[in-house]
Backbone as CSV, one residue per row, in Angstrom:
resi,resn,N_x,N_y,N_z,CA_x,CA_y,CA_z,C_x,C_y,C_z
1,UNK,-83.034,237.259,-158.031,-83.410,237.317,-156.645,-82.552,236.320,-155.860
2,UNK,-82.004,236.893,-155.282,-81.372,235.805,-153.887,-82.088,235.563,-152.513
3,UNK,-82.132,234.208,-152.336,-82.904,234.069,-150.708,-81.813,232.439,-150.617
4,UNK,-82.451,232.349,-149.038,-81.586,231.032,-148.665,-82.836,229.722,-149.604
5,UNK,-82.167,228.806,-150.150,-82.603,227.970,-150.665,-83.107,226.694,-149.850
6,UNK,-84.574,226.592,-149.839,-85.227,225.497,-148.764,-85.803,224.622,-150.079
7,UNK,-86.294,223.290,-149.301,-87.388,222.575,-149.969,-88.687,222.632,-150.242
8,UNK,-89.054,223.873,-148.711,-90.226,224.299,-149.270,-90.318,225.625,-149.969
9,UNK,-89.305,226.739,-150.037,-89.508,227.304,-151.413,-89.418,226.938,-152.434
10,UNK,-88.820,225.930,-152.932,-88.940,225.469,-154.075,-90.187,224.709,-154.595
11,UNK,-90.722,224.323,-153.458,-91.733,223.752,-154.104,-93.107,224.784,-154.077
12,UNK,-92.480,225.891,-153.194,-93.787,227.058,-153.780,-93.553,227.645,-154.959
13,UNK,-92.502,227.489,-155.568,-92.223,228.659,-156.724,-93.125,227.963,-158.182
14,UNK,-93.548,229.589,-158.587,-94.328,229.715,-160.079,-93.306,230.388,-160.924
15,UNK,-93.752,230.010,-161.941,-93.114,230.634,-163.468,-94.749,231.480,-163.686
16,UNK,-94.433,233.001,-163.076,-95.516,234.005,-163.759,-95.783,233.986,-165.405
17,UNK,-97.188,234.195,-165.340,-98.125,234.227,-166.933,-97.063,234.975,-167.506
18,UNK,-96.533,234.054,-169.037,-96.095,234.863,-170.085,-94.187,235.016,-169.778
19,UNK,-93.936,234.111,-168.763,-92.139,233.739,-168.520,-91.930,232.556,-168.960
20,UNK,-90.642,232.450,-169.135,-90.338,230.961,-169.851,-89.936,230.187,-168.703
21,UNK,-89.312,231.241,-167.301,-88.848,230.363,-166.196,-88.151,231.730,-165.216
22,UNK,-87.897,230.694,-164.190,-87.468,231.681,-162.758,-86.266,231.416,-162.223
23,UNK,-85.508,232.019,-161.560,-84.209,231.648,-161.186,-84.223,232.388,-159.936
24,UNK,-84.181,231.568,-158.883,-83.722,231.843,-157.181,-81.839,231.778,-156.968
25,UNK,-81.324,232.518,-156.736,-79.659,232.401,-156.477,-79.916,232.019,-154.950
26,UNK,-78.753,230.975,-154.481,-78.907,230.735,-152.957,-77.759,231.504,-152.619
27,UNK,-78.307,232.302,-150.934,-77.693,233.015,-150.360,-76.531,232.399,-149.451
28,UNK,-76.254,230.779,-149.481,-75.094,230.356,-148.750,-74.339,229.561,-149.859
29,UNK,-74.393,229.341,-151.460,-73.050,229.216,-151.668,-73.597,229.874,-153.165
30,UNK,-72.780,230.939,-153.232,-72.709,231.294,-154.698,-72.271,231.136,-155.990
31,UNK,-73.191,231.295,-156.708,-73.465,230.345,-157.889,-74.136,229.395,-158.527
32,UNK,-74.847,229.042,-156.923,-75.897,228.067,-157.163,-76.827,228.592,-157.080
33,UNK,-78.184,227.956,-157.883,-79.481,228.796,-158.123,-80.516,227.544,-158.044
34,UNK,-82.054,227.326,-158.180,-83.091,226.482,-158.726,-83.503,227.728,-159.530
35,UNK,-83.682,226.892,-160.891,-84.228,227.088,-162.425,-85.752,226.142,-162.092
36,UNK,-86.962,227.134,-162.744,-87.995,226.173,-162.612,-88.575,226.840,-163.599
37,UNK,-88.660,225.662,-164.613,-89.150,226.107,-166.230,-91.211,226.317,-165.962
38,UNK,-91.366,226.827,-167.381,-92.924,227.266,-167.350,-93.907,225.921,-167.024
39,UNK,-92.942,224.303,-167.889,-93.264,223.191,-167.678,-93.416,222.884,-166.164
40,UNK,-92.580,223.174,-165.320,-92.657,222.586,-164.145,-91.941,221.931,-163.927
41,UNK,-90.252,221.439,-164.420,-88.964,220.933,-164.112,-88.552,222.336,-163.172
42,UNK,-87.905,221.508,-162.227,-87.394,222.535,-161.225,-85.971,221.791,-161.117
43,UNK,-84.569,222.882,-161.465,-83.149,222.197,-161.597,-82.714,222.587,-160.747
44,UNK,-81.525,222.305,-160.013,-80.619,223.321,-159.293,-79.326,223.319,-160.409
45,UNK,-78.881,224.623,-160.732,-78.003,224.932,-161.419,-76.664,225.698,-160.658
46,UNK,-75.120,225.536,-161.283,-74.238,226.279,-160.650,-74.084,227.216,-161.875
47,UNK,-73.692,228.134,-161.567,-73.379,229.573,-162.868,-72.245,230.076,-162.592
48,UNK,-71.241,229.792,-163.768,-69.927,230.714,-163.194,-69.299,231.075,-164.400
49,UNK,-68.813,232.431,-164.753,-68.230,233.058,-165.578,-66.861,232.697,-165.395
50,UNK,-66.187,231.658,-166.737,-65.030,231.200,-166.552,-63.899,232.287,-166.600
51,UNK,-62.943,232.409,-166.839,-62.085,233.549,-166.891,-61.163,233.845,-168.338
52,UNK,-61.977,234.952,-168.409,-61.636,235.318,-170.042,-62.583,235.165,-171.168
53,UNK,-63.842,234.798,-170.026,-65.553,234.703,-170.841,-66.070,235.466,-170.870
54,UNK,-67.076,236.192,-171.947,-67.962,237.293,-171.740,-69.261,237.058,-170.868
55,UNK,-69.370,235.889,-171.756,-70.873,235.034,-171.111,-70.605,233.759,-169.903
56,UNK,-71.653,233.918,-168.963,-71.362,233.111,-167.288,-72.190,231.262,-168.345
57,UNK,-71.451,230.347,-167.438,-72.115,228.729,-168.113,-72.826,228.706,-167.090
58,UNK,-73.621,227.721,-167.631,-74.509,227.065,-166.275,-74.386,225.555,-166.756
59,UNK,-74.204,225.343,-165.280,-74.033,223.416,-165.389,-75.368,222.689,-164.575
60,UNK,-75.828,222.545,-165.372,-76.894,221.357,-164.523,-76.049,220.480,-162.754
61,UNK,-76.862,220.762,-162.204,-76.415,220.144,-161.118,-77.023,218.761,-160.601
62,UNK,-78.450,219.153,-160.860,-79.403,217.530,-160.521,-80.957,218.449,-160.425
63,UNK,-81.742,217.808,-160.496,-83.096,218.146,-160.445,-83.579,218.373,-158.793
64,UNK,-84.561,219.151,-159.095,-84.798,219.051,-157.327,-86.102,218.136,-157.196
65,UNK,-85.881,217.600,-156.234,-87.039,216.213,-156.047,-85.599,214.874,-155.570
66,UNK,-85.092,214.809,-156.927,-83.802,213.598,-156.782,-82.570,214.118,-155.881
67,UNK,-82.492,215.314,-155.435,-81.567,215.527,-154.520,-82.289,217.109,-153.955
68,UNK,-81.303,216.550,-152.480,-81.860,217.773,-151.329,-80.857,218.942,-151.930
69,UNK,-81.517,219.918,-151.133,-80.471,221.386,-151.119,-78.901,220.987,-150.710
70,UNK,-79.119,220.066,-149.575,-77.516,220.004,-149.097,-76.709,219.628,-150.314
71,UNK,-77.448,218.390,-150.548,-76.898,217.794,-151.900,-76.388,218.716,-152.720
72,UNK,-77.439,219.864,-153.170,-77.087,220.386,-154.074,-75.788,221.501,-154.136
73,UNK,-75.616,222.046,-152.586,-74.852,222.951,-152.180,-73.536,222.159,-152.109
74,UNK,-73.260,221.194,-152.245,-72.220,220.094,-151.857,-72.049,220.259,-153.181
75,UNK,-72.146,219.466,-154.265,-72.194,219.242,-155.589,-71.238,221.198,-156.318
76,UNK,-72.262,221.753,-155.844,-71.774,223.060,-155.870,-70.443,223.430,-155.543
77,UNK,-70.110,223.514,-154.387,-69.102,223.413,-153.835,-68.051,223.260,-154.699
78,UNK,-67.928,221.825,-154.728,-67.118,221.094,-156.187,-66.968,221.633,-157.177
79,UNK,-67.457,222.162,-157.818,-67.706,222.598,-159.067,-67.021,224.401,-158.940
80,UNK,-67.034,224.995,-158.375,-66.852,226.243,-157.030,-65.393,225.656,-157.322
81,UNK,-64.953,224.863,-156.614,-63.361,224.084,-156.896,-62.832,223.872,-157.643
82,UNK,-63.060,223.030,-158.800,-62.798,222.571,-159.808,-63.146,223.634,-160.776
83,UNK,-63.899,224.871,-160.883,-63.835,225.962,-161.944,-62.342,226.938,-161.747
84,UNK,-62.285,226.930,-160.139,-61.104,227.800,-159.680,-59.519,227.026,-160.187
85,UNK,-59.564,225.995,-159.963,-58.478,225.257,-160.557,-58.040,225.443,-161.953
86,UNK,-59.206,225.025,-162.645,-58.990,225.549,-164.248,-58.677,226.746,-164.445
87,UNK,-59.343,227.551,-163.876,-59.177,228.955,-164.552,-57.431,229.113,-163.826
88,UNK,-57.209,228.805,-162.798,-55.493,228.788,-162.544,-54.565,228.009,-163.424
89,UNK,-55.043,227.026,-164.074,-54.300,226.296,-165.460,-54.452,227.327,-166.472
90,UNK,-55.172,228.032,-166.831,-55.069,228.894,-167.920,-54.661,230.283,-168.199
């Protein structure tokens, strides 16, 4: 599911009876998502299929609570950069 990523959706989101966890994709920078396990850790993650991978990585970005969305979309960003670079070295 994609929506724009706030502080207060995240802090409405459930892990439905019988899931291990949920994943929101944000609709202003792609790749970035909040992961919120059955426990109740809520991450923001970036996901990007390197080039010449079958399977997409996910990199921990920071927890949500210890950093805002901007934060997290920033952080993103970077990473958005620095994946594109590599995959042009290889």
């Amino acid at each position: 599911m994609r929506e724009k990523l706030t502080a207060s959706l995240i802090a409405k989101l459930e892990v439905p009876e019988g899931k291990k966890l949920v994943k929101i994709h944000d609709t202003e920078v792609r790749g970035l998502c909040v992961r919120v396990m059955a426990s109740g850790l809520a991450s923001f993650v970036f996901i990007r299929r390197p080039k010449g991978s079958n399977s997409p990585k996910e990199v921990t970005v920071g927890r949500c609570g210890e950093m805002s969305v901007d934060q997290a979309r920033h952080h993103a960003r970077r990473l958005a950069i620095k994946t594109t670079c590599d995959d042009d070295d290889g």
